[in-house]
mmCIF file of the N, C-alpha and C atoms, coordinates in Angstrom:
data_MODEL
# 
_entry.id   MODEL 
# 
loop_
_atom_site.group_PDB 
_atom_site.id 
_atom_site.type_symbol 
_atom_site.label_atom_id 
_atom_site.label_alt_id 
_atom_site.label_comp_id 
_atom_site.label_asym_id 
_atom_site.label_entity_id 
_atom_site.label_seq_id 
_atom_site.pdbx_PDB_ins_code 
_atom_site.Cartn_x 
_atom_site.Cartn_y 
_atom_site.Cartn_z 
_atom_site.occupancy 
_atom_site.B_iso_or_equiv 
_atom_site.pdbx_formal_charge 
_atom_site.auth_seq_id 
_atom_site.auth_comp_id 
_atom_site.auth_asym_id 
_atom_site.auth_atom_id 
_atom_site.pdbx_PDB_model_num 
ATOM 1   N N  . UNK A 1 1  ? -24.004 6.223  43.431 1.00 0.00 ? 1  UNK A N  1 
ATOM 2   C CA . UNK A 1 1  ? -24.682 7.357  42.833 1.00 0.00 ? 1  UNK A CA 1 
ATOM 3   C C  . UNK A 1 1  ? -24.412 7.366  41.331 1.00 0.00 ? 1  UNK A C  1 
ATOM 4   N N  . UNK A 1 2  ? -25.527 7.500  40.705 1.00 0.00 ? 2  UNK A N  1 
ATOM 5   C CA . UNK A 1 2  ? -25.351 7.839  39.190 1.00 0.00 ? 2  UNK A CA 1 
ATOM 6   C C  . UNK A 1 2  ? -24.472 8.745  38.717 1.00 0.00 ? 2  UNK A C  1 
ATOM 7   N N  . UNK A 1 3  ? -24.084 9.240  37.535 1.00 0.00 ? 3  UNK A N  1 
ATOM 8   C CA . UNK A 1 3  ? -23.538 10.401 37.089 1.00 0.00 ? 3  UNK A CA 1 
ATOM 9   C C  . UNK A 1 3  ? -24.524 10.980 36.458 1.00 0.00 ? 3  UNK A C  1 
ATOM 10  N N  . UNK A 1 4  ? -24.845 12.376 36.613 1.00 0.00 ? 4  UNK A N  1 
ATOM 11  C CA . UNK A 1 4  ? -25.690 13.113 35.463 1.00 0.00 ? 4  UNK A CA 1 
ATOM 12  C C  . UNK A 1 4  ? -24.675 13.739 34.364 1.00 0.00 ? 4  UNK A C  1 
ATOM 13  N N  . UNK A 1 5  ? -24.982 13.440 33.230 1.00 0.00 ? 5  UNK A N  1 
ATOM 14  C CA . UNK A 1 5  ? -24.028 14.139 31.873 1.00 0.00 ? 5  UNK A CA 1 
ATOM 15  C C  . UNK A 1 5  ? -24.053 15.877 32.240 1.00 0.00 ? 5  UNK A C  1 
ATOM 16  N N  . UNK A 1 6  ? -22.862 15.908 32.439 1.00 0.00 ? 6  UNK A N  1 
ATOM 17  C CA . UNK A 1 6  ? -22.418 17.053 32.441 1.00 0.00 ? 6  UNK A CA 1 
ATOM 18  C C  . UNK A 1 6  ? -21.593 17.632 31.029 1.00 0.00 ? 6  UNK A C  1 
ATOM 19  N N  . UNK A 1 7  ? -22.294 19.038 30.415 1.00 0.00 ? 7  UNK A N  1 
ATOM 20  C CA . UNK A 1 7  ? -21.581 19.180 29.078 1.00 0.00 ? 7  UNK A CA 1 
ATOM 21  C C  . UNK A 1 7  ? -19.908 19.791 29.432 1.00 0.00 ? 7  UNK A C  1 
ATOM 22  N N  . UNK A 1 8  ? -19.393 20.220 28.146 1.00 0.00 ? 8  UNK A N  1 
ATOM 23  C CA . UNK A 1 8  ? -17.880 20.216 28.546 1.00 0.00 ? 8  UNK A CA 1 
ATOM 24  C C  . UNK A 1 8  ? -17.774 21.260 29.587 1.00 0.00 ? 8  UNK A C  1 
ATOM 25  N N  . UNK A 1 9  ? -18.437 22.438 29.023 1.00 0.00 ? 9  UNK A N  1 
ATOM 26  C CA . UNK A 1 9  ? -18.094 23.697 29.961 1.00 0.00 ? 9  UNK A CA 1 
ATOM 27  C C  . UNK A 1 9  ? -18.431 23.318 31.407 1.00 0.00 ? 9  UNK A C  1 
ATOM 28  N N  . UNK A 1 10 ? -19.719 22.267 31.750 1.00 0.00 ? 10 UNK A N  1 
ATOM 29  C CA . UNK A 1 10 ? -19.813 22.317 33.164 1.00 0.00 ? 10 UNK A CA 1 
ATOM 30  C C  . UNK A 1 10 ? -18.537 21.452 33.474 1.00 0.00 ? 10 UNK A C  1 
ATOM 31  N N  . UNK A 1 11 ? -18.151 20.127 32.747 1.00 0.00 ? 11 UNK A N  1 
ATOM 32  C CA . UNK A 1 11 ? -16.833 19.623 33.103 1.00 0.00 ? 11 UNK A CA 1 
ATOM 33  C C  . UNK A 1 11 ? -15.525 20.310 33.644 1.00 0.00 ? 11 UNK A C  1 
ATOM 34  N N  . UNK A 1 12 ? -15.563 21.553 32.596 1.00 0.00 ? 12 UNK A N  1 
ATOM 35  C CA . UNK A 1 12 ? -14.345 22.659 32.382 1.00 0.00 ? 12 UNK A CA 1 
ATOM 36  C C  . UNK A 1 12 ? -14.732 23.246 34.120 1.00 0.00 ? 12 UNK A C  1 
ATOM 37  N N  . UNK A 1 13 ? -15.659 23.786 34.460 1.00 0.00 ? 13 UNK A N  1 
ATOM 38  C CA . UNK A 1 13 ? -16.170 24.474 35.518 1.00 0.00 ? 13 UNK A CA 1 
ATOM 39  C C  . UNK A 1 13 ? -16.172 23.270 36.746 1.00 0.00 ? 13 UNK A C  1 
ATOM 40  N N  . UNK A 1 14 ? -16.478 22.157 36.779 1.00 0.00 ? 14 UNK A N  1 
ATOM 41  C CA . UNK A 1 14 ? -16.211 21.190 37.770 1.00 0.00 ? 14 UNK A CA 1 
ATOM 42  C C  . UNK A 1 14 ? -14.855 20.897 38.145 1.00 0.00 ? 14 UNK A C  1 
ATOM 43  N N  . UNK A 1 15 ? -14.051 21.117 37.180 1.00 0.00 ? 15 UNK A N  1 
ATOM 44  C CA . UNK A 1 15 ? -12.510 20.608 37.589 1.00 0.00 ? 15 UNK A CA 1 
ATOM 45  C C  . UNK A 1 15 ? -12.347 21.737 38.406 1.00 0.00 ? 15 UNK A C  1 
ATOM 46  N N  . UNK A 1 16 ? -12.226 23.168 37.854 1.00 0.00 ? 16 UNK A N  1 
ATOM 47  C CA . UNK A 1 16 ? -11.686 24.193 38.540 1.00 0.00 ? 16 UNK A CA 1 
ATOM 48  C C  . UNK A 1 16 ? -12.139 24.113 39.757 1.00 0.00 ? 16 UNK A C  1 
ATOM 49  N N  . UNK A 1 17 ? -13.616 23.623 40.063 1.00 0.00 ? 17 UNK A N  1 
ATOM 50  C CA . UNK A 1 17 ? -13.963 24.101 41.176 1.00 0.00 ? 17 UNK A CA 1 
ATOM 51  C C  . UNK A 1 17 ? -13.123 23.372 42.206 1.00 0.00 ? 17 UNK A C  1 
ATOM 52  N N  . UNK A 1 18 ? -13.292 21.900 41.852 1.00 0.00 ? 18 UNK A N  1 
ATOM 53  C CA . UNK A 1 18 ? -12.205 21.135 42.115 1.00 0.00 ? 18 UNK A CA 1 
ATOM 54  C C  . UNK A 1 18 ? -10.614 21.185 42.852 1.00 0.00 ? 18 UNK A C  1 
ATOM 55  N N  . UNK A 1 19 ? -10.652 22.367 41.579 1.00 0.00 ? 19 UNK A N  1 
ATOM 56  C CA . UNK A 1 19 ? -8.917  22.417 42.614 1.00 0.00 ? 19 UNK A CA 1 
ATOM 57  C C  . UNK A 1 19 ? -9.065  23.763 43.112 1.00 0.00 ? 19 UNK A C  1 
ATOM 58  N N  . UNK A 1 20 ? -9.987  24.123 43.576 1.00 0.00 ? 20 UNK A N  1 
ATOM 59  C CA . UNK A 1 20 ? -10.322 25.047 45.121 1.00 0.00 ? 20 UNK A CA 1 
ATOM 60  C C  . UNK A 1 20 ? -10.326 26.834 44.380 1.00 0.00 ? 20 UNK A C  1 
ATOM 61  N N  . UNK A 1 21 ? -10.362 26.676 42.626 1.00 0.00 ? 21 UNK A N  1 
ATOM 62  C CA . UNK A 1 21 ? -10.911 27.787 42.457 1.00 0.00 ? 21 UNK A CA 1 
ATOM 63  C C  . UNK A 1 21 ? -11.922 28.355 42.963 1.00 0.00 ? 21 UNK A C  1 
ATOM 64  N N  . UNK A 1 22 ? -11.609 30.365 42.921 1.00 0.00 ? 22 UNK A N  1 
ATOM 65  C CA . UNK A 1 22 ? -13.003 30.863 42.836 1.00 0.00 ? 22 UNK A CA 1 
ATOM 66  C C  . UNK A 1 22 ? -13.784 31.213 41.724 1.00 0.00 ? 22 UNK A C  1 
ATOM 67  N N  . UNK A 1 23 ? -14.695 31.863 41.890 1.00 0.00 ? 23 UNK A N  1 
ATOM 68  C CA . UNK A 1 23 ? -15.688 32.099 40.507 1.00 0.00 ? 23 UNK A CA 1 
ATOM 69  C C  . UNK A 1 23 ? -15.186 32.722 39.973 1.00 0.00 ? 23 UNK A C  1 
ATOM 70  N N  . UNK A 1 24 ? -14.412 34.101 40.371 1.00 0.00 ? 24 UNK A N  1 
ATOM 71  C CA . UNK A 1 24 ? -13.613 35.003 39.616 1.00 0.00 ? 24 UNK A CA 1 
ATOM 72  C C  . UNK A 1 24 ? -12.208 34.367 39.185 1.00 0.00 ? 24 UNK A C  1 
ATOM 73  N N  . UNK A 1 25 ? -11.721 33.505 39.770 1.00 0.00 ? 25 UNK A N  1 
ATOM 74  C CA . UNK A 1 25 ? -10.217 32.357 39.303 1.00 0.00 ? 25 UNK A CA 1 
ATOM 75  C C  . UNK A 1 25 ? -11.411 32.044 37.792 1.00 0.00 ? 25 UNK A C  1 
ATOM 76  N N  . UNK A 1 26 ? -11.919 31.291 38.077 1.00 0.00 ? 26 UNK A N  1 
ATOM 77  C CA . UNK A 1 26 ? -12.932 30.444 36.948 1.00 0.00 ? 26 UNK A CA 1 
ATOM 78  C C  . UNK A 1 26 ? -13.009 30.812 35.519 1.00 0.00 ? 26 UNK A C  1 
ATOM 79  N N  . UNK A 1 27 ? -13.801 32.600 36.326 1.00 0.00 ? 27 UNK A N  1 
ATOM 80  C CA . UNK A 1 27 ? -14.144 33.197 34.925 1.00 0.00 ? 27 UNK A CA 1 
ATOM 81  C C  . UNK A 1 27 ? -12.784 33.507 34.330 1.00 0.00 ? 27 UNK A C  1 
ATOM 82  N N  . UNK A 1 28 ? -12.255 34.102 35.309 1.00 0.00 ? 28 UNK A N  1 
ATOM 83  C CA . UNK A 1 28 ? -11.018 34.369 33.970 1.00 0.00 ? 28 UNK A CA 1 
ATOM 84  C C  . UNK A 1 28 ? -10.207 33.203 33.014 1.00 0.00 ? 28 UNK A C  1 
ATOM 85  N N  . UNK A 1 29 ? -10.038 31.786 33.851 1.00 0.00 ? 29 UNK A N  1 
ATOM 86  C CA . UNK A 1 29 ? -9.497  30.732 33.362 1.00 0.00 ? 29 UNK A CA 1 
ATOM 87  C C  . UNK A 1 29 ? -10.166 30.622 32.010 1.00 0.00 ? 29 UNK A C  1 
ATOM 88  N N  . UNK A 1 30 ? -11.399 30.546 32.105 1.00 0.00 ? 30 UNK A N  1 
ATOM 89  C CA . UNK A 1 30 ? -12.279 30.340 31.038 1.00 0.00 ? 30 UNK A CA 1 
ATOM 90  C C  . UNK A 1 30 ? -12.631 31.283 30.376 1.00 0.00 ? 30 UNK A C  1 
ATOM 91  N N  . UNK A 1 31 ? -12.849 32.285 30.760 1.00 0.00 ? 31 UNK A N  1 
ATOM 92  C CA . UNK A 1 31 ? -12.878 33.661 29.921 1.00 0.00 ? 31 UNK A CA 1 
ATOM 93  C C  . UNK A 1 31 ? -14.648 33.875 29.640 1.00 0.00 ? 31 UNK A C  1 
ATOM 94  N N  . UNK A 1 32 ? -15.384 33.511 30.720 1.00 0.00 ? 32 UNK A N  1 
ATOM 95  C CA . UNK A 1 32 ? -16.600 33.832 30.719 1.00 0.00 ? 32 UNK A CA 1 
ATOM 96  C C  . UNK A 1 32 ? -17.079 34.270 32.003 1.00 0.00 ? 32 UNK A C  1 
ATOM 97  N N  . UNK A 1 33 ? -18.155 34.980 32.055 1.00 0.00 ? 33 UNK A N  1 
ATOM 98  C CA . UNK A 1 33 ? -18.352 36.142 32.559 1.00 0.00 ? 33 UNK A CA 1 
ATOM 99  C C  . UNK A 1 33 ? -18.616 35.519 34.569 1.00 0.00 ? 33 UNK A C  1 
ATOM 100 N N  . UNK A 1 34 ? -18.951 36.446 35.728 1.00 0.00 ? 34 UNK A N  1 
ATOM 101 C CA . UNK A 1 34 ? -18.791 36.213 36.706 1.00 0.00 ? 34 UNK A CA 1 
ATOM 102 C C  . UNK A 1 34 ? -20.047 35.325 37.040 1.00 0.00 ? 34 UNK A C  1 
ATOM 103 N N  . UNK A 1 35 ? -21.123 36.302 36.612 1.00 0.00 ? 35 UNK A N  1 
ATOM 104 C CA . UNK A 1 35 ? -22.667 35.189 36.588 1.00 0.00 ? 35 UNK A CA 1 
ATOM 105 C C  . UNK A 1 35 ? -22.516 34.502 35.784 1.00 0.00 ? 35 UNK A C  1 
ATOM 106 N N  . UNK A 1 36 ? -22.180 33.887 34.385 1.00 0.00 ? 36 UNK A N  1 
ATOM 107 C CA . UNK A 1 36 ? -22.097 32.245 33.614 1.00 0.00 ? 36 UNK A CA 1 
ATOM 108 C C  . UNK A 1 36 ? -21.564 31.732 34.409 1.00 0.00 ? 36 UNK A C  1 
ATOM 109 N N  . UNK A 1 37 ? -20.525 31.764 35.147 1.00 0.00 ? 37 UNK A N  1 
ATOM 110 C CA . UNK A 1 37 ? -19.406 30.985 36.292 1.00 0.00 ? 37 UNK A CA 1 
ATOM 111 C C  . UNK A 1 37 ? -20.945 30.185 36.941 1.00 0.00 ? 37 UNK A C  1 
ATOM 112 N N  . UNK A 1 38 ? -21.564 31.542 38.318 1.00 0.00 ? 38 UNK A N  1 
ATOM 113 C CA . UNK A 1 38 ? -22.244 31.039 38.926 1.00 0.00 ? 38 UNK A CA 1 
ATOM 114 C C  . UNK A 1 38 ? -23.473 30.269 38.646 1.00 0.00 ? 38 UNK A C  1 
ATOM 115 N N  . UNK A 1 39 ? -23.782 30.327 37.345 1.00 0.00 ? 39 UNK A N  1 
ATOM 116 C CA . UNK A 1 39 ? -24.756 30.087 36.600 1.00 0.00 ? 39 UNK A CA 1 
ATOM 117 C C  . UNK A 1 39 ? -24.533 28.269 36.337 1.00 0.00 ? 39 UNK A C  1 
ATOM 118 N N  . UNK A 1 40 ? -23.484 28.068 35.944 1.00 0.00 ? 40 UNK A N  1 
ATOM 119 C CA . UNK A 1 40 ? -23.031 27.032 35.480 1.00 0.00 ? 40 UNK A CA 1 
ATOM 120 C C  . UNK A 1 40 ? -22.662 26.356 36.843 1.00 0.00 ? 40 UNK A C  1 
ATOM 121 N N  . UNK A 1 41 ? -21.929 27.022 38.039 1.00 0.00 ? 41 UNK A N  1 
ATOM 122 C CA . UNK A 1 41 ? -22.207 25.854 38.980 1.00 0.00 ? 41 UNK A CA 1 
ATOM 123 C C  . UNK A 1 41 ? -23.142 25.495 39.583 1.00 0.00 ? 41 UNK A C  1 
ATOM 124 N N  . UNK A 1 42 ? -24.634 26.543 39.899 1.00 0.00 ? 42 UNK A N  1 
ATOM 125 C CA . UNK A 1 42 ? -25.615 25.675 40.376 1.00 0.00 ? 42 UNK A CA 1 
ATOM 126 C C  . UNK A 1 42 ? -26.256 25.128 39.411 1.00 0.00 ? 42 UNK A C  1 
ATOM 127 N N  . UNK A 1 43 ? -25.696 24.598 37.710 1.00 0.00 ? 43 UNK A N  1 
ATOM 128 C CA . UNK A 1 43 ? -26.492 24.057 36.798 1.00 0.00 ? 43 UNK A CA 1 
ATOM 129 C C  . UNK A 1 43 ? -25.803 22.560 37.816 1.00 0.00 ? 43 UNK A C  1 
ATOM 130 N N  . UNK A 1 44 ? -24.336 22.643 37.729 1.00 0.00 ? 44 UNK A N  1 
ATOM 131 C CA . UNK A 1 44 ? -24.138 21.159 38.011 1.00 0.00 ? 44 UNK A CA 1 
ATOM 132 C C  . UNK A 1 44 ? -24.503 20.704 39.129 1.00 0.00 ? 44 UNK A C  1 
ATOM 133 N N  . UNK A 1 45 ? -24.792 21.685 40.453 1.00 0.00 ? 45 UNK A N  1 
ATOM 134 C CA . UNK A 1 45 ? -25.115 21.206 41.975 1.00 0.00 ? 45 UNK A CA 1 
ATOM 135 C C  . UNK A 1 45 ? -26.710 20.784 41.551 1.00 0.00 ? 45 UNK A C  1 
ATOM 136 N N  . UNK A 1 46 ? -27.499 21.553 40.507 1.00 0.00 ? 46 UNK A N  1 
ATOM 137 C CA . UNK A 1 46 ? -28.870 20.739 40.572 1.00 0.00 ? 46 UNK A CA 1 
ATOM 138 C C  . UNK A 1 46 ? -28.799 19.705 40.143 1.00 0.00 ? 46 UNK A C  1 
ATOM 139 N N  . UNK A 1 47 ? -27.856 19.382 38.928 1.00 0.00 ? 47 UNK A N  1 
ATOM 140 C CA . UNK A 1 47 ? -27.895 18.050 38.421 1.00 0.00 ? 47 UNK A CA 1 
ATOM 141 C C  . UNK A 1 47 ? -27.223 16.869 39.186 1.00 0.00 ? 47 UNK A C  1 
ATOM 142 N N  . UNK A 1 48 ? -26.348 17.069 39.749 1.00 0.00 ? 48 UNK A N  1 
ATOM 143 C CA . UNK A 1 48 ? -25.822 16.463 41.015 1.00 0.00 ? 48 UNK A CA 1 
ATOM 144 C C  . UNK A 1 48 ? -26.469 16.171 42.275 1.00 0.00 ? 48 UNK A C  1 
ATOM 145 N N  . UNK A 1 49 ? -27.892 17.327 42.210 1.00 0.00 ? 49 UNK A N  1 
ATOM 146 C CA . UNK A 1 49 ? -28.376 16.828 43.503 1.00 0.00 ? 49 UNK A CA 1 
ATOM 147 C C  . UNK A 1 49 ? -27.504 17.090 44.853 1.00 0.00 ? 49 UNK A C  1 
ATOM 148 N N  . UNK A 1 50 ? -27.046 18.217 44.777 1.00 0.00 ? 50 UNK A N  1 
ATOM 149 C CA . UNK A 1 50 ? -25.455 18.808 46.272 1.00 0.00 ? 50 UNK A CA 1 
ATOM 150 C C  . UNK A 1 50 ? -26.357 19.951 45.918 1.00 0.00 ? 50 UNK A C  1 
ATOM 151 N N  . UNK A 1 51 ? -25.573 20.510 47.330 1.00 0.00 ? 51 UNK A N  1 
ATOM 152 C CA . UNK A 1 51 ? -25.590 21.787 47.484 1.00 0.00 ? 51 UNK A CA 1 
ATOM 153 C C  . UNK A 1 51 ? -24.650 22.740 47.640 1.00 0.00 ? 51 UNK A C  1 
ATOM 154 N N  . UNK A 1 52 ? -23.107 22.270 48.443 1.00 0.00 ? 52 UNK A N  1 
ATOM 155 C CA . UNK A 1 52 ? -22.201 22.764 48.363 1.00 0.00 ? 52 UNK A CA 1 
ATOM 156 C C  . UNK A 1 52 ? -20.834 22.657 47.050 1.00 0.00 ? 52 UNK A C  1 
ATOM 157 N N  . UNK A 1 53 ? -19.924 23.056 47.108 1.00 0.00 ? 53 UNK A N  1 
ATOM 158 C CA . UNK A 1 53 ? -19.027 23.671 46.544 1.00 0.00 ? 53 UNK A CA 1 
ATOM 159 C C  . UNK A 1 53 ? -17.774 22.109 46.599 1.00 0.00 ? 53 UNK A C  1 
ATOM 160 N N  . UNK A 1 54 ? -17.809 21.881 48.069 1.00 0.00 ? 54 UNK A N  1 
ATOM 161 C CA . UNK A 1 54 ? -16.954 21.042 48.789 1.00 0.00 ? 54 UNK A CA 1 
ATOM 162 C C  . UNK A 1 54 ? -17.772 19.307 48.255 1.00 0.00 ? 54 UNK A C  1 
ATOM 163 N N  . UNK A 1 55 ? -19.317 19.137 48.301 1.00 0.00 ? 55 UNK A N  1 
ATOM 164 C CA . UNK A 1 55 ? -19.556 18.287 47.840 1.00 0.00 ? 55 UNK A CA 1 
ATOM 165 C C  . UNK A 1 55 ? -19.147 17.849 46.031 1.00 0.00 ? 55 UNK A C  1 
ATOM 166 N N  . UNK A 1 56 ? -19.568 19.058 45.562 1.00 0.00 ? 56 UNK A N  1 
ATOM 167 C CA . UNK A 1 56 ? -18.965 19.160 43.846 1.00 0.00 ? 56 UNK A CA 1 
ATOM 168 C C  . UNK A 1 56 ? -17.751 18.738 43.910 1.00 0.00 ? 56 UNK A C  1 
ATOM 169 N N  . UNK A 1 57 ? -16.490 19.357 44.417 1.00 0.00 ? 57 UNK A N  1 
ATOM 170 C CA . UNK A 1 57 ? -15.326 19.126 44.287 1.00 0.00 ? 57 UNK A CA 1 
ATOM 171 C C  . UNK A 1 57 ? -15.026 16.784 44.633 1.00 0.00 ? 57 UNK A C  1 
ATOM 172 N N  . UNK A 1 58 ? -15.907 16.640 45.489 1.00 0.00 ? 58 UNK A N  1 
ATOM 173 C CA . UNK A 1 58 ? -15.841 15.370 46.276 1.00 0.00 ? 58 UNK A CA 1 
ATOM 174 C C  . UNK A 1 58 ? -16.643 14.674 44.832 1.00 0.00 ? 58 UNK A C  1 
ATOM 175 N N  . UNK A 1 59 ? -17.398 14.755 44.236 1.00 0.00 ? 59 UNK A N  1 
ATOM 176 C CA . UNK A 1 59 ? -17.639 14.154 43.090 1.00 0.00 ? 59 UNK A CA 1 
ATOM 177 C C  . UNK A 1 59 ? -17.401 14.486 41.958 1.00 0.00 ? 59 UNK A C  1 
ATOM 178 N N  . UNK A 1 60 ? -16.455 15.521 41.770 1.00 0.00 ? 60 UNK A N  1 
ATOM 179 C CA . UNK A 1 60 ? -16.063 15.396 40.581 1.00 0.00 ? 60 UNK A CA 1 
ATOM 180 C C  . UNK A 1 60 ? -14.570 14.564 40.458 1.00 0.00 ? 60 UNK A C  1 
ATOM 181 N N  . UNK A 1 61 ? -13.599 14.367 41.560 1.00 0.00 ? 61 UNK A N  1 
ATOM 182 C CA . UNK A 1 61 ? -12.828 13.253 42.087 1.00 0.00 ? 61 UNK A CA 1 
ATOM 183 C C  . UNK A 1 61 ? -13.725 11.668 41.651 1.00 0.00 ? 61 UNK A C  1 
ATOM 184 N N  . UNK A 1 62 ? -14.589 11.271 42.475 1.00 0.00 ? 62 UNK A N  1 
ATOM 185 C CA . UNK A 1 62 ? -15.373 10.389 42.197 1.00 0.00 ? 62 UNK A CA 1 
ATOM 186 C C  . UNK A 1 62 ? -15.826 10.052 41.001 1.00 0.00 ? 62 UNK A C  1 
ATOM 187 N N  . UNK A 1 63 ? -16.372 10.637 40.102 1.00 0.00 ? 63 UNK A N  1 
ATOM 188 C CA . UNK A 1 63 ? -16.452 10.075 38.637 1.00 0.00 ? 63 UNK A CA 1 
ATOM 189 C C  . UNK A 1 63 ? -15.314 10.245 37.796 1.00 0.00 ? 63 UNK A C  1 
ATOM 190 N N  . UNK A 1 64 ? -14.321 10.815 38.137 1.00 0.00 ? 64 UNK A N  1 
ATOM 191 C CA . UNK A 1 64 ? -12.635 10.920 37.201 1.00 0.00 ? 64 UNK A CA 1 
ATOM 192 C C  . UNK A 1 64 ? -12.513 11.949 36.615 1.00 0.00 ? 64 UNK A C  1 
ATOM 193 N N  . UNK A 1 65 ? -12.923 13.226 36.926 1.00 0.00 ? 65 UNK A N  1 
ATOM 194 C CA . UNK A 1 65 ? -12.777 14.590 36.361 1.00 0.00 ? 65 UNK A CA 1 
ATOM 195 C C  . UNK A 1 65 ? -11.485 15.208 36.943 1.00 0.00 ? 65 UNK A C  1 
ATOM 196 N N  . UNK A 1 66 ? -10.800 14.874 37.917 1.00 0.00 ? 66 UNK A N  1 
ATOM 197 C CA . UNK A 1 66 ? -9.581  15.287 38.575 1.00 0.00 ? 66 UNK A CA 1 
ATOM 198 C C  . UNK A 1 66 ? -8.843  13.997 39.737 1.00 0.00 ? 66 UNK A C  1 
ATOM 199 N N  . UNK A 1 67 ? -8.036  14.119 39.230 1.00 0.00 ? 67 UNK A N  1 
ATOM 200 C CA . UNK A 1 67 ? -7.054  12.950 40.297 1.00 0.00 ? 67 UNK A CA 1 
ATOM 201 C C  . UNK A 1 67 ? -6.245  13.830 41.083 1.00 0.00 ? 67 UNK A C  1 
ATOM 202 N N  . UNK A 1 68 ? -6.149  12.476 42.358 1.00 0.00 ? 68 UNK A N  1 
ATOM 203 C CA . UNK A 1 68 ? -5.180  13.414 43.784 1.00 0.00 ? 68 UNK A CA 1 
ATOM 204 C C  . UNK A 1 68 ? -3.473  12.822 43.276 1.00 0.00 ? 68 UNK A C  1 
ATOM 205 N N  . UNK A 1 69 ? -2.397  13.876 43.400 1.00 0.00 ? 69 UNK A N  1 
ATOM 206 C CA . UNK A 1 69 ? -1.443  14.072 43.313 1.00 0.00 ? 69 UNK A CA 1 
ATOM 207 C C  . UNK A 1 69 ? -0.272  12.812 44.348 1.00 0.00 ? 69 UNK A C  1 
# 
């Protein structure tokens, strides 16, 4: 599978989701609001082509946005 360019904030928002944040973990990490959160993850599930939460987390591992411990 390709990668689609993801800008930083969706990067910033892919890791968290990553390590099993929620939207409200998110926003506050980042300090933007509850809808930008949700806003910004179905920007990356369209560009990704997923639909879930659990698939995001499984490719953002896969292209090197977070490593397993």
């Amino acid at each position: 599978m390709e990668q689609a360019k993801l800008s930083y904030r969706e990067q910033e928002v892919a890791i968290c989701v990553a390590q099993g944040l929620k939207d409200s973990e998110i926003s506050k990490t980042l300090g933007v609001s509850m809808r930008r959160t949700g806003e910004i993850v179905a920007a990356i599930k369209y560009k990704w082509n997923i639909k879930t939460r659990v698939e995001l987390a499984i490719l953002a591992y896969h292209f090197g946005f977070v490593y397993l411990n």
